[in-house]
C-alpha positions in Angstrom: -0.3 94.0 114.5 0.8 95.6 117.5 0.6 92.8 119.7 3.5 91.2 116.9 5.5 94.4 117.3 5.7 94.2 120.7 6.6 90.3 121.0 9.2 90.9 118.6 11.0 93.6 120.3 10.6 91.7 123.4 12.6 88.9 121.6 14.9 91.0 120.7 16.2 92.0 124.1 14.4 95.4 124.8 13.9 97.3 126.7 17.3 97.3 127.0 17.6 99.4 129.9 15.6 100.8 133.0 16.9 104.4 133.1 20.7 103.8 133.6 20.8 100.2 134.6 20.7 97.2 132.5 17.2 95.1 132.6 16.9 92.4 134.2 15.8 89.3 132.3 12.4 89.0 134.8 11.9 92.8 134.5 11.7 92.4 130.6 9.0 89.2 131.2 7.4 91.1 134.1 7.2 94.3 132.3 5.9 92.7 128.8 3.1 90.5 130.5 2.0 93.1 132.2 0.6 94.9 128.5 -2.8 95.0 128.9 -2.9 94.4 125.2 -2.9 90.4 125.7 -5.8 90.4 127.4 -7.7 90.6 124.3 -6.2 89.2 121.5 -8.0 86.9 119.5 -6.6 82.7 119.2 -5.3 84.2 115.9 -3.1 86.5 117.3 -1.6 84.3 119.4 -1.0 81.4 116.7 1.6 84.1 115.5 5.0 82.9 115.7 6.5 85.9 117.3 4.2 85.8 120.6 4.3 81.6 120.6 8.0 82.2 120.8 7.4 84.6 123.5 5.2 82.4 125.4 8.4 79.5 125.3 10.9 82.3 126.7 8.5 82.7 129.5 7.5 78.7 130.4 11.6 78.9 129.6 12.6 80.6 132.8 11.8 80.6 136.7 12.3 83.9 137.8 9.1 85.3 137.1 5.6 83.8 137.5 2.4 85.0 135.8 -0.1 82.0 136.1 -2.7 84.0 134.8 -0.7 83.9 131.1 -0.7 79.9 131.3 -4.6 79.9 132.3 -5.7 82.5 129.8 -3.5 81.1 126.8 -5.1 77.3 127.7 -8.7 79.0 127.3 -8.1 80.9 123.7 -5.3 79.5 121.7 -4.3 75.8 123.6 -2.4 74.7 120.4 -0.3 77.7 120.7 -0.1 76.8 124.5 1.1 73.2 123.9 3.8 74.4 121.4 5.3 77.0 123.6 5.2 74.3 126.4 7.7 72.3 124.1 9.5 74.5 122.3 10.3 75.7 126.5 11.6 72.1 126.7 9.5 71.5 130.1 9.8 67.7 128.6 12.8 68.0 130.8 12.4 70.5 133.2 9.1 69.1 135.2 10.5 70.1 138.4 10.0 73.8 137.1 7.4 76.1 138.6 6.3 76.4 134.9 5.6 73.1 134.2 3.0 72.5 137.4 1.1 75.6 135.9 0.8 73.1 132.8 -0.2 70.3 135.2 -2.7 72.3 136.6 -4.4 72.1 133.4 -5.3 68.8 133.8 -8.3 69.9 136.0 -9.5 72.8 134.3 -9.0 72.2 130.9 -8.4 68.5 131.3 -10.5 68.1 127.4 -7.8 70.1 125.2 -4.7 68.9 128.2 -5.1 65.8 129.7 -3.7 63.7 126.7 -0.7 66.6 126.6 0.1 66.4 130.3 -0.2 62.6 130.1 2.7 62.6 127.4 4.9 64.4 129.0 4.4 62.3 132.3 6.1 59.6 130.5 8.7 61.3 129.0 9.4 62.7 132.5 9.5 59.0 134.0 11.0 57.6 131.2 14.2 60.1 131.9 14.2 60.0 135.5 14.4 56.0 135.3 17.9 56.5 133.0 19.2 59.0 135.3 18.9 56.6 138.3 20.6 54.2 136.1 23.6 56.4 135.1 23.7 57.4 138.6 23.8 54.1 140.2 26.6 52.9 137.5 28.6 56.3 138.5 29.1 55.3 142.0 31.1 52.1 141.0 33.5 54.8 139.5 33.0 58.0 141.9 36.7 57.1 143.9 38.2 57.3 140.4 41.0 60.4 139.6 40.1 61.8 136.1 43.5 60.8 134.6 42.1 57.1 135.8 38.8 57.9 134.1 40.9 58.8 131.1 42.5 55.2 131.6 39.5 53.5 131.1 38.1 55.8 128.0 41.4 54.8 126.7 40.8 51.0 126.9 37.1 51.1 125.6 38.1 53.6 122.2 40.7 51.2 121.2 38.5 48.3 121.7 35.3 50.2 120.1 36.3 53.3 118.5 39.2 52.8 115.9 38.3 52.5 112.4 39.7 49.7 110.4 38.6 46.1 112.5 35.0 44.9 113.5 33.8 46.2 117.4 32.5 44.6 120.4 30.1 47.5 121.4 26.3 47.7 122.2 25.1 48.8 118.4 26.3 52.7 119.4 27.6 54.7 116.3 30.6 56.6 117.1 29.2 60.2 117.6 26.9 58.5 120.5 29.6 57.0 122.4 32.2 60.5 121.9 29.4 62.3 123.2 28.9 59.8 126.1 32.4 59.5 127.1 31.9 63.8 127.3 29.4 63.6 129.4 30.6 61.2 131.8 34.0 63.3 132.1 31.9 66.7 132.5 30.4 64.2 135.4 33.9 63.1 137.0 35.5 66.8 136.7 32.2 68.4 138.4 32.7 66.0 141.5 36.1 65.4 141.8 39.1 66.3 144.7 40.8 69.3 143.1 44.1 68.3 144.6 43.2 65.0 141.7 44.0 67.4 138.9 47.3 68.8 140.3 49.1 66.0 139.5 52.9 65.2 139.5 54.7 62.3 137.9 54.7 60.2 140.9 51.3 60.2 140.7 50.2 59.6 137.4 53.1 56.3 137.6 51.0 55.3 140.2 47.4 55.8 138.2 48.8 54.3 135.2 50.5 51.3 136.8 47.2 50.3 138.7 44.3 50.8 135.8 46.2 50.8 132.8 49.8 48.9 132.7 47.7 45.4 134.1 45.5 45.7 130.9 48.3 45.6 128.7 51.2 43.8 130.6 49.7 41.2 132.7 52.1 39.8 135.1 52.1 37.0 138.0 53.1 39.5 140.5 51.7 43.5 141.1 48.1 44.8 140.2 45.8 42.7 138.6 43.5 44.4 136.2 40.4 45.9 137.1 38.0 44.1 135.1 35.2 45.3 138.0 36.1 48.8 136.8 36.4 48.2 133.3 33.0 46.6 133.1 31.2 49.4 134.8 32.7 51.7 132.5 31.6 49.8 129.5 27.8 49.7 132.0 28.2 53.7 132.1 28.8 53.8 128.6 26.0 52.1 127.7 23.8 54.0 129.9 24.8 57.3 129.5 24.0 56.5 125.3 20.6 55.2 126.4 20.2 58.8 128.8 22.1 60.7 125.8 20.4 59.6 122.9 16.5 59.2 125.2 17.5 63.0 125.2 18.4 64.0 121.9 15.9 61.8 120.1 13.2 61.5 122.1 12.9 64.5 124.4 14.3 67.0 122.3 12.6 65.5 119.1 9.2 66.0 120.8 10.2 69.7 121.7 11.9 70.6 118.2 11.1 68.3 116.1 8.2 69.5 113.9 7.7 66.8 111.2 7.3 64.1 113.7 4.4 63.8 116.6 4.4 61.4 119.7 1.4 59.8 120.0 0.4 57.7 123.3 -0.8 53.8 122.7 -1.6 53.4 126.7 1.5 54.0 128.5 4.0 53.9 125.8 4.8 56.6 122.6 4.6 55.8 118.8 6.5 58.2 116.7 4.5 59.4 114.0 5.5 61.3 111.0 3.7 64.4 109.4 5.9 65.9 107.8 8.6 63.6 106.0 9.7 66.2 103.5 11.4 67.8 106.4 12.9 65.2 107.5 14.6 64.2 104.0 15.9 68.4 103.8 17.0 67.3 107.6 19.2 64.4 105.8 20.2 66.4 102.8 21.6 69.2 104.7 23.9 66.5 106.6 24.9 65.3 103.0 25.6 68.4 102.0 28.0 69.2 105.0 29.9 66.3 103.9 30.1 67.7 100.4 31.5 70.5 101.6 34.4 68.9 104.0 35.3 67.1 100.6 35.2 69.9 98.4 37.6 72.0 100.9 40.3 68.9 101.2 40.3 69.5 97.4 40.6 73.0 97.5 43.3 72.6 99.6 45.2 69.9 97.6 44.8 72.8 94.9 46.7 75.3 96.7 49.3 72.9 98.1 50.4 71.9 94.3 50.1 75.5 93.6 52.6 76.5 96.0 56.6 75.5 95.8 57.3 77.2 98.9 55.0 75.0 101.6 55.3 71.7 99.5 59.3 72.4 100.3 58.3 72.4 103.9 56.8 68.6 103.3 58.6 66.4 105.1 59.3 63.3 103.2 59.2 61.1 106.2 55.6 59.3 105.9 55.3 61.6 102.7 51.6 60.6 101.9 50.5 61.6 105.5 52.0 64.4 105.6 50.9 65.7 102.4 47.2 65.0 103.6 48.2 67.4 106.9 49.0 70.2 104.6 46.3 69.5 102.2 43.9 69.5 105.2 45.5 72.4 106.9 45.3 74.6 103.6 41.7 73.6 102.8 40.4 74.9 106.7 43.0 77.7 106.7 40.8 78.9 103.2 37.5 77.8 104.7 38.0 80.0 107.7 39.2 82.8 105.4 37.1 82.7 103.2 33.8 81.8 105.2 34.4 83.1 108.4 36.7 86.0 107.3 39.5 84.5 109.4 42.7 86.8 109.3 46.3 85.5 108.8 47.5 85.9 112.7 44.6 85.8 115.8 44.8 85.7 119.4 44.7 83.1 121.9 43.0 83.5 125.5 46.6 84.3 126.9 47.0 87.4 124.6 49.8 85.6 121.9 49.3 86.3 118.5 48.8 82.9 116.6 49.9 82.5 113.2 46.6 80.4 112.0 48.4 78.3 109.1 50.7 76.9 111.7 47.9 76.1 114.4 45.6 73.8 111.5 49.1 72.6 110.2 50.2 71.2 114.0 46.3 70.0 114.8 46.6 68.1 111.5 50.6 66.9 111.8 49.7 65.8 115.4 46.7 64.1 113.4 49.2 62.6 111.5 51.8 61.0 113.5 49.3 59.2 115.4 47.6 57.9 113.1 51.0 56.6 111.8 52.9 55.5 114.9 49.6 54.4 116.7 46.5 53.7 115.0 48.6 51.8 112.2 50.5 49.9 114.2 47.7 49.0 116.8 45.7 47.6 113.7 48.4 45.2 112.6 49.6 44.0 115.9 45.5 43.6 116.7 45.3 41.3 113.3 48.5 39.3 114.3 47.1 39.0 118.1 44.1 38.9 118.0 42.9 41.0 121.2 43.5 44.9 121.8 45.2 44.7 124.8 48.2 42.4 123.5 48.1 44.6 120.6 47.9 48.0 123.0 50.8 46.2 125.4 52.8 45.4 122.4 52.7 49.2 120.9 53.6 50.5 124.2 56.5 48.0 124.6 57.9 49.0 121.1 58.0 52.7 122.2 60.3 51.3 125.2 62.6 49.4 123.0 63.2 53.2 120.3 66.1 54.6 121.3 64.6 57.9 122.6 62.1 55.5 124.4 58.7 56.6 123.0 55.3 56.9 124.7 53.4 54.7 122.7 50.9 54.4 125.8 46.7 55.1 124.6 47.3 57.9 127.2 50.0 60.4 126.3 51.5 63.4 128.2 54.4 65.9 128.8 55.0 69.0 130.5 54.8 71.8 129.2 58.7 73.2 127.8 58.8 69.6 126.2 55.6 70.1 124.7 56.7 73.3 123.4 60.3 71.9 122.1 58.2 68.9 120.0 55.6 71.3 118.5 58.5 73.8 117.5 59.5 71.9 114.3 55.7 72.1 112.9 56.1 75.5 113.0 58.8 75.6 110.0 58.7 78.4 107.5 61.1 79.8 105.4 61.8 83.0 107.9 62.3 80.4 110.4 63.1 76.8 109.1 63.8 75.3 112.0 60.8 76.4 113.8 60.0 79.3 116.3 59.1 78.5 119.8 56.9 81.7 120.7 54.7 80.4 117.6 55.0 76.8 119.7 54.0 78.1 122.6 50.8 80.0 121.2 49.9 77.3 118.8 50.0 74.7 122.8 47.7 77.8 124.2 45.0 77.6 120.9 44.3 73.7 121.5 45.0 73.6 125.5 42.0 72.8 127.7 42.7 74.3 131.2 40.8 71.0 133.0 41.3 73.0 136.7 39.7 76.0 135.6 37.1 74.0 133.7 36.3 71.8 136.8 35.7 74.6 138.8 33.1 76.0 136.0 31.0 72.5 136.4 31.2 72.5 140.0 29.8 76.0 140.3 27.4 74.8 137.0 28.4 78.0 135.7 26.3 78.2 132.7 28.8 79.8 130.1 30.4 77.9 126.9 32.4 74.9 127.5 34.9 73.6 125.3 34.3 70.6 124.0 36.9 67.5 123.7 37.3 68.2 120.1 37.5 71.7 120.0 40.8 71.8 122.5 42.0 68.2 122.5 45.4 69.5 124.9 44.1 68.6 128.3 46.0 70.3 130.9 46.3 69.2 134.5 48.5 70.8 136.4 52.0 71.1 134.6 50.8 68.3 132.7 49.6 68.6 128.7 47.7 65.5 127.9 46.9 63.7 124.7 44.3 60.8 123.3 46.1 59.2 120.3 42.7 57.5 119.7 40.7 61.0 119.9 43.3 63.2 117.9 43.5 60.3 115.1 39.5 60.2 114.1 38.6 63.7 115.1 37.5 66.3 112.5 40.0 69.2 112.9 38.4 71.4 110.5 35.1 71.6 113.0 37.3 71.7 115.9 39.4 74.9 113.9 35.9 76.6 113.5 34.4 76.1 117.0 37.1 77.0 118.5 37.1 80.6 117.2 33.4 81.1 116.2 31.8 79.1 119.5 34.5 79.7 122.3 35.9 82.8 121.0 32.7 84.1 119.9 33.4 87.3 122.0 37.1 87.8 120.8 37.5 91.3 119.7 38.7 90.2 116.2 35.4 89.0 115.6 33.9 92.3 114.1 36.7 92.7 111.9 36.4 89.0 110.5 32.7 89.7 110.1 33.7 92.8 108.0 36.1 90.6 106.2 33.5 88.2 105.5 31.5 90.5 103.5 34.6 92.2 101.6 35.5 88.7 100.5 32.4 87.9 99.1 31.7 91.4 97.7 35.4 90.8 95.2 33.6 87.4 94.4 31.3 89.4 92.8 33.1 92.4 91.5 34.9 89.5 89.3 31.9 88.3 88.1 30.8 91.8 86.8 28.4 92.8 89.6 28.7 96.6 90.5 28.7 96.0 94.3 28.3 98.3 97.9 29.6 96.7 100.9 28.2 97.9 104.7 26.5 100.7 102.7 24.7 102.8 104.8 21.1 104.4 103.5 20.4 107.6 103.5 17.2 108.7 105.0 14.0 108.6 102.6 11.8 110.7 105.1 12.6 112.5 108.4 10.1 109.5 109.8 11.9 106.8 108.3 13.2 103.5 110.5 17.1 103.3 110.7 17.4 99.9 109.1 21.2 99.7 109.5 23.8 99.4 107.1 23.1 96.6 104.2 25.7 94.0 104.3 26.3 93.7 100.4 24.1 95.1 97.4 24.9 93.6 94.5 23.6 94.6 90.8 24.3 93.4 87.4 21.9 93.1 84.4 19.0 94.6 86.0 19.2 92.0 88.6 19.6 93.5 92.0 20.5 91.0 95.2 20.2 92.2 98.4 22.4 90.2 101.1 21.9 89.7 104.7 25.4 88.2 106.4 25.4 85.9 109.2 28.2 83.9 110.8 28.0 81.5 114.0 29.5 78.0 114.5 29.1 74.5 113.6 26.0 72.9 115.5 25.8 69.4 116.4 22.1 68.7 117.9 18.4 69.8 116.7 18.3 71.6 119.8 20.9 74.1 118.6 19.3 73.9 115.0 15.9 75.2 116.7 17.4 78.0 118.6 19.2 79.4 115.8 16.2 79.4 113.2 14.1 80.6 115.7 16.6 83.7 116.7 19.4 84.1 114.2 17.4 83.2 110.9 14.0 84.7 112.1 16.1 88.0 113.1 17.6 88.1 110.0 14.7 88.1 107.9 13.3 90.7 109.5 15.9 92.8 109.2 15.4 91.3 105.2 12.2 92.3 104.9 12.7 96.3 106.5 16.2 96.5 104.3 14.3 95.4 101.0 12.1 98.2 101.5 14.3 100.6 102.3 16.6 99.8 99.5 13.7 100.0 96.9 12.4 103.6 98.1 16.1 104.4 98.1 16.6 104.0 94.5 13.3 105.4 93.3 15.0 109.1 94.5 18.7 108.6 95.3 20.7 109.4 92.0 24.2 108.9 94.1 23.0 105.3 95.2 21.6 104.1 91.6 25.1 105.4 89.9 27.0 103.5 92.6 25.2 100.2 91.5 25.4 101.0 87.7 21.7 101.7 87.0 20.1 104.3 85.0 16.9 104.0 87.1 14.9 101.7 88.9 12.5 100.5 85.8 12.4 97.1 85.4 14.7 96.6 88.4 13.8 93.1 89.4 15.3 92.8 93.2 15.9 89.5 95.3 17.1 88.9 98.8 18.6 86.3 100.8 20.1 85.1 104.0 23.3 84.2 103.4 24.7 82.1 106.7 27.9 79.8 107.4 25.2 77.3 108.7 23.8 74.1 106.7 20.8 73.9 108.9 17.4 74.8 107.3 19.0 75.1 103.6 16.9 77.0 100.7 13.8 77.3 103.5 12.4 81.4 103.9 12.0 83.2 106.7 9.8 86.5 106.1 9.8 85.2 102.6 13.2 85.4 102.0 15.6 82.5 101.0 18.3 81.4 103.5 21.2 79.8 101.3 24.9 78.9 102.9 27.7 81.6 102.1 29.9 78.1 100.9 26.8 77.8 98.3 27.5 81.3 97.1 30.8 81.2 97.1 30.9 77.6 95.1 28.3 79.1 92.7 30.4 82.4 91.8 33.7 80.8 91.3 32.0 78.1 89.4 33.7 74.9 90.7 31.3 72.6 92.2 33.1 69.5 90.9 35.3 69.7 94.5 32.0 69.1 95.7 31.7 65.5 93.9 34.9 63.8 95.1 36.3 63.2 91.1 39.2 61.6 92.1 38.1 58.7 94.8 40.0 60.9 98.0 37.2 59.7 99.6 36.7 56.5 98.7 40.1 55.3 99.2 42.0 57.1 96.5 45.4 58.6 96.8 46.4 62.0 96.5 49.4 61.6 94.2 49.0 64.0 91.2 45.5 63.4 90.1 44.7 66.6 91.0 47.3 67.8 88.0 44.1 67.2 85.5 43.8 67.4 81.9 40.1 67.7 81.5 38.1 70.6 82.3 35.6 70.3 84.3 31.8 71.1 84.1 30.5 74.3 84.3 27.5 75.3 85.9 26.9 78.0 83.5 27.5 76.3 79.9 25.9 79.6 78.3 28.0 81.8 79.8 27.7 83.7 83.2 24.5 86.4 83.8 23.5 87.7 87.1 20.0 85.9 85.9 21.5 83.1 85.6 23.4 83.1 88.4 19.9 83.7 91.2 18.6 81.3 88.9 21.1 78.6 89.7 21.4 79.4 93.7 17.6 79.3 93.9 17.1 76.3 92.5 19.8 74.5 94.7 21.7 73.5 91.2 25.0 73.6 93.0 23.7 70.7 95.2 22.5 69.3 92.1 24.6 66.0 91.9 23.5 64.7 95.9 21.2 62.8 94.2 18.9 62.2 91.5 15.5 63.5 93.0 14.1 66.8 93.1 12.6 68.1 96.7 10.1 70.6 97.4 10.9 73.5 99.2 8.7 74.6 101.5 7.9 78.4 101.3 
């Protein structure tokens, strides 16, 4: 339908240009509403996905303003209408232009909206209450320097945050608080003196030795501590959770969310669930991303016993920690080559080439040594003392008493050259076995956080990419680099490795080439498994008419099975929010694209002799042909889009080299098993193809999710 056509190109960005100048993003909505087309189209029409997303990108936005759309919409299709309202997220943005054309609904369509504008009335009260109350908990701390802040968030994650004794929190998991304590920094480095961040050691003596030294050595005489402070933190905490998770799973649930609906009893909302096999894919896919942290660690236990030269470089100083750093660094180092097509050496943002071994090894060594000489310690001394701050004061106090008198502080920090000098060693190999600083120094720039340059972002509430604690856990003020022994020792370094380069560097230049990389990797996969294969491989023309569908990521044929793949590689997501936005753009795009390649690739081989030699095949009889999305995202696992199946590259991959048992945990790593040598096995382990390997057999396997086979015992539906 043309009305289709045209909402889909207007997704996609075009017109992209108004004679020589770029469009405008209120052109493109000014210019598509205008069609005369969608004054006509029947409530069928509209219940098509590609103009309900249009509908969203234009309740989305503020620039331009067509009330006639809202009116008309609300009279033929109101479902459509309602959808778009939430998929817009106006649950949040009632102070929008958008959202009083939805009010205005209540009067003239007040039978099909009245119920819909009443919902979101409470949702909008409902958040504005929590803001006041984050708000009026913020001023208690508004004279506080970030690095004082930082104090605080010190105090509470030792109390609340360290795995291995029971909390004193509110019932918050982990992830809700790490996210909380993000969001109230974002808040103190968008409203903060700048000349608070340019700080010299004088300065942060004088910080530390009012909100942090009292806490852990109380004395007669000098500061007391600031309990005032400390409970307001521990009130902001608890508030900003209660804003955080209102947000995530109430507001954005009733936006995104489709297998629940929010149903008003008077002037309170009862979830209601309508679809609960999409909400138990929801829970699988998270169990799968766990698989798949596990089977990496293994793969890179593999690699480490299989290579002489890096286990030499083992220091056997804490030998068992250390082995787990290499393990883990080898295991991310092959993820990212492997699934994001990462190259040996990549750039920082200062220009210096980064050898990416040594910049997973340090993240994970750094990982390492405070896990040993904090978190271990703080444990026992918090079992023998019974309260965190005699067990943080006496950590700190043993630092004093080593010989090189060690920070053992819950903040640490350096300037930069010493920074540098103690991240040298970690950068061993046998060219330079002592280290090389230049790899130091771009290894400090990959995990540095520039807090000046990011505070001036939230003041100006730029809205580009922000890193994320996580993803660059080196927090620079100043000349000062510092460090969160609580943060670096629980944090998952593997996501961090992987949002750092695919989320903040998603516009480095390398990031063509690893794409490239990603499909030449995959493509030898195949090749070994007997699959004749084409790589990029551009079609020629079938007709002087014919659409240019672009070059075909990889086509694959063995046995008279043909697979037809369609690439694509982003970041690792963390909210339904960001698992909306990319099914409804990335995936949807994708099978498009599927469904116009397909084609072509069929009439290709009915008349192109070159192209059916290249692939092995005497003809195109009996050809049986199957396509899929193949993406380095867990999110909407073995769901279609255009019909077509959208698997995860890491399935593919597991399934061609035929070692899901890494996925299983057979040796307890997880459970409290050590590495030692049971890796060095005896038995061989199952294969996934007992009769031998087809191409049949292998669609057959990914298709039916067998790789995933062990998660549990029951079989789900997949919706088509």
């Amino acid at each position: 339908m043309a009305a289709d056509l045209v909402a889909t190109a207007f997704l996609d960005g075009k017109p992209e240009q108004r004679g020589k100048r770029k469009t405008t993003a209120a052109e493109r909505q000014a210019a598509f509403w205008s069609a005369s087309l969608f004054q006509g189209l029947p409530k069928e029409a509209w219940c098509q996905e590609s103009l309900t997303l249009a509908l969203a990108r234009y309740l989305g936005q503020d620039r331009f303003a067509s009330p006639f759309i809202v009116e008309h919409v609300a009279t033929v299709a109101p479902d459509t209408l309602q959808r778009a309202a939430r998929y817009a997220g106006l649950v949040l943005r009632q102070n929008s232009p958008r959202f009083s054309e939805i009010e205005r609904l209540r009067d003239s369509h007040s039978a099909t909206f009245g119920e819909f504008i009443q919902i979101l009335g409470i949702f909008g009260e409902a958040h504005q209450l929590r803001i006041a109350d984050v708000d009026r908990i913020r001023r208690h701390l508004f004279d506080l320097t970030p690095l004082e802040l930082l104090a605080y968030t010190s105090l509470y994650a030792f109390e609340n945050l360290i795995p291995g004794e029971p909390k004193s929190g509110e019932g918050h998991d982990i992830q809700e608080v790490w996210d909380a304590i993000e969001s109230i920094l974002e808040w103190k480095l968008a409203t903060c003196d700048a000349r608070d961040l340019h700080l010299s050691d004088q300065a942060i003596g004088k910080s530390l030795g009012i909100h942090l030294a009292p806490f852990l050595f109380p004395a007669e005489t000098g500061p007391l501590p600031r309990h005032d402070l400390y409970a307001a933190f521990i009130a902001l905490i608890d508030a900003q959770c209660e804003l955080n998770s209102f947000i995530s799973r109430s507001a954005d649930a009733f936006s995104y969310d489709e297998s629940i609906r929010f149903v008003r009893q008077n002037e309170r909302l009862e979830i209601v669930e309508v679809d609960p096999l999409a909400r138990e894919n929801w829970r699988r896919d998270g169990e799968k991303l766990t698989r798949l942290h596990q089977y990496w660690r293994y793969r890179g236990m593999e690699a480490l016993l299989a290579s002489p030269e890096t286990l030499a470089l083992v220091s056997p100083a804490h030998l068992e920690a250390n082995l787990q750093a290499f393990a883990k660094a080898m295991g991310t180092k092959l993820q990212l080559q492997e699934v994001y097509g990462l190259a040996d050496r990549v750039k920082t943002d200062t220009g210096l080439e980064l050898d990416a071994f040594r910049a997973l090894l340090s993240i994970e060594l750094m990982t390492a040594f405070f896990i040993v000489d904090f978190l271990q310690p703080y444990n026992e001394y918090l079992r023998q003392l019974g309260h965190p701050w005699l067990a943080l004061g006496r950590l700190a106090f043993g630092g004093m008493l080593e010989t090189d008198m060690q920070n053992r502080l819950p903040i640490t920090w350096s300037d930069r050259a010493s920074k540098i000098a103690n991240i040298t060693p970690w950068t061993a190999s046998a060219d330079s076995p002592r280290g090389n600083a230049r790899s130091a120094e771009a290894v400090l720039d990959f995990w540095t956080s520039d807090w000046i340059s990011l505070a001036g972002q939230l003041r100006q509430d730029n809205p580009g990419i922000r890193p994320r604690l996580l993803e660059r856990p080196m927090l620079k003020m100043g000349r000062h680099l510092f460090q969160l022994p609580w943060m670096m020792a629980i944090q998952n370094n593997a996501t961090a490795s992987i949002n750092n380069l695919r989320r903040l560097g998603a516009r480095r230049a390398e990031v063509r080439e690893e794409t490239r990389r990603i499909e030449q990797n995959l493509g030898v996969l195949f090749r070994q498994r007997g699959f004749r294969v084409l790589i990029g491989h551009e079609l020629a023309s079938v007709a002087p008419q014919s659409t240019n569908v672009g070059d075909i990521d990889l086509i694959c044929a063995m046995d008279k099975q043909l697979l037809v793949l369609e690439l694509k590689s982003t970041y690792m997501r963390r909210s339904a929010k960001e698992a909306w936005a990319h099914r409804h753009t990335t995936l949807r795009k994708a099978g498009l694209q599927l469904h116009r390649k397909v084609a072509a690739v069929g009439a290709a081989l009915e008349s192109d002799a070159a192209l059916q030699q290249a692939l092995g095949l005497q003809s195109a009889d009996g050809l049986k042909t199957t396509a899929w999305i193949v993406d380095t995202s867990i999110e909407w696992d073995h769901q279609r889009f255009q019909g077509f199946l959208k698997v995860t590259l890491e399935e593919v991959l597991i399934a061609l080299r035929d070692d899901s048992h890494w996925l299983n945990d057979p040796d307890g790593l997880f459970q409290g098993g050590k590495t030692g040598n049971k890796l060095d096995r005896r038995d061989l382990p199952p294969s996934l193809y007992p009769d031998g390997f087809s191409g049949e057999r292998f669609i057959k396997l990914v298709e039916s999710g067998a790789v995933w086979a062990s998660l549990d015992e029951r079989t789900t539906v997949r919706p088509s």
